[in-house]
N, C-alpha and C positions, 0 to 999 in steps of 0.2 A: 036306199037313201037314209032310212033310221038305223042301219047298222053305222053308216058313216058318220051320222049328226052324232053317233053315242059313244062310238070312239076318238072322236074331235075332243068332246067332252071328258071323256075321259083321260085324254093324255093333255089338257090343257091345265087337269088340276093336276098331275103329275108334274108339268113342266113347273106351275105353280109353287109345289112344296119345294121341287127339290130349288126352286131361286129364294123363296125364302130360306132353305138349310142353308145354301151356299151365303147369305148376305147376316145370316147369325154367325157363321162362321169368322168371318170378316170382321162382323161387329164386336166380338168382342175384345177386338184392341184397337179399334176405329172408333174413332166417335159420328162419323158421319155415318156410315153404316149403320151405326146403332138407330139414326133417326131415320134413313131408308126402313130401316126393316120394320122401328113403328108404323111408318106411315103404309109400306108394302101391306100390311096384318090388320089394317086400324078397320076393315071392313070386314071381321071373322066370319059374323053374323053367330050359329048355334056349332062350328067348327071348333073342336076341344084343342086340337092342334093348332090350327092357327091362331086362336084365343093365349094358346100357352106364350109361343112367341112374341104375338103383340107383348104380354107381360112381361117375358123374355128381353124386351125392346126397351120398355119404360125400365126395368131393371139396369142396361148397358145404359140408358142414358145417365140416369143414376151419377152409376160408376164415372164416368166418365165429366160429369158435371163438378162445379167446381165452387157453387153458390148452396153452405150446407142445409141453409131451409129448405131450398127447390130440390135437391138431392134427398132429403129424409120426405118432402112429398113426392118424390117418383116412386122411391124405394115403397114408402106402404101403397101407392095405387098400385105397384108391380105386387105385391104381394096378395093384393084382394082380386086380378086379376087370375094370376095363378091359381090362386083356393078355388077360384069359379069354374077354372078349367078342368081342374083334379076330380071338381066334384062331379062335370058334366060327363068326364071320361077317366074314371079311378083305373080302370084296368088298361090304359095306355102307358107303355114303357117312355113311348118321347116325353107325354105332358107330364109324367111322375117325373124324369129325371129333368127338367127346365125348373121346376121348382124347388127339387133336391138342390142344383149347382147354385140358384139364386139362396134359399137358405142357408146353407153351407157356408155363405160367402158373406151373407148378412152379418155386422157387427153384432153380438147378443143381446146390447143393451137398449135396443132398434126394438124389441119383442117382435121379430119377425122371424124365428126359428124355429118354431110350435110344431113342424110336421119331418124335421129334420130324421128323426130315426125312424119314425112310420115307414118316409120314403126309402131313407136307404135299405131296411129290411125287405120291404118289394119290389126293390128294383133288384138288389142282390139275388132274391131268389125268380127273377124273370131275364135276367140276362137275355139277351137277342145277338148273339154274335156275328149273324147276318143285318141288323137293322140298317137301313142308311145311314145315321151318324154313330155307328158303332165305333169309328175309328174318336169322334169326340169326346162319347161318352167313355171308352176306354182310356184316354190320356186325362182326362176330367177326374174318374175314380182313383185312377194312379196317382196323383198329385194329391187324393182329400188326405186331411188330418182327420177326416172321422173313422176311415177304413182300417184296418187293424193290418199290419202284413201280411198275414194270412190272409185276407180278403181279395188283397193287394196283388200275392199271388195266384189267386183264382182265377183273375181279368185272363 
C-alpha cells in the first residue's frame, strides 16, 4: 500500500510539471494562459522549478499588459522572483534558462538584465538535448540575438 501511495505521488507531480510546461508553452502568446499559469505556480512553496515559472508567469503577464506602470511592476517582481529561484537551484538547466529568456527579452533600460551572460554561458555548456522543453529551449536559443552563429549552430 506505500508502494502505491508513493507512486500516486509521484506521478501526480509529474503530471503537475509537465501542465504547467504545457500552459507556459501556451502562455507565451496567450495572455490568459499567462494568468493560468500564475495562478497554477502561485503555491511553489521551496520548488525552484515551480518558483521559476510562477516568475516565468508574472513576466508573460508583463508582456502581454498593456498599462506601462503595472507592466514595469510585473516585470521587476518577475525578476526578483527568478533571482530567488536561480539562487535556490543554480545548477538547474529549466530554472537558469526561464530567467535567461525573461532577461534576454528585458528592455536594458528596465536594469533587469544583470545575470544575462552568467546564464547563457551555463546554460551553453549544460545543454540537455533530452530535457522536457528541449524542443523550447532549442527554438528560444535559435532566435536570441545574444548567441553568436556559431553557438547557434551547436543547438
Amino acid at each position: 500500500m506505500l508502494w502505491i501511495s508513493m507512486c500516486a505521488m509521484l506521478f501526480s507531480g509529474y503530471t503537475e510539471i509537465n501542465s504547467v510546461r504545457n500552459t507556459y508553452k501556451l502562455a507565451v502568446d496567450q495572455s490568459a494562459k499567462a494568468d493560468e499559469l500564475v495562478k497554477i505556480t502561485s503555491n511553489h512553496g521551496n520548488n525552484a522549478v515551480l518558483m521559476a515559472y510562477y516568475g516565468t508567469g508574472k513576466a508573460l503577464q508583463a508582456k502581454h499588459g498593456w498599462n506601462p506602470a503595472s507592466r514595469f511592476s510585473l516585470a521587476r517582481e518577475a525578476a526578483n522572483i527568478l533571482n530567488k529561484a536561480v539562487a535556490a537551484s543554480p545548477q538547474n538547466l529549466e530554472v537558469r534558462f526561464l530567467r535567461f529568456s525573461f532577461e534576454s527579452r528585458a528592455p536594458g533600460m528596465l536594469g533587469l538584465t544583470l545575470h544575462t551572460a552568467d546564464d547563457k554561458a551555463w546554460i551553453m555548456s549544460h545543454l540537455d538535448k533530452k530535457h522536457p522543453i528541449w524542443d523550447v529551449m532549442k527554438a528560444f536559443l535559435k532566435d536570441c540575438d545574444l548567441l553568436s552563429a556559431a553557438e547557434k549552430r551547436g543547438l
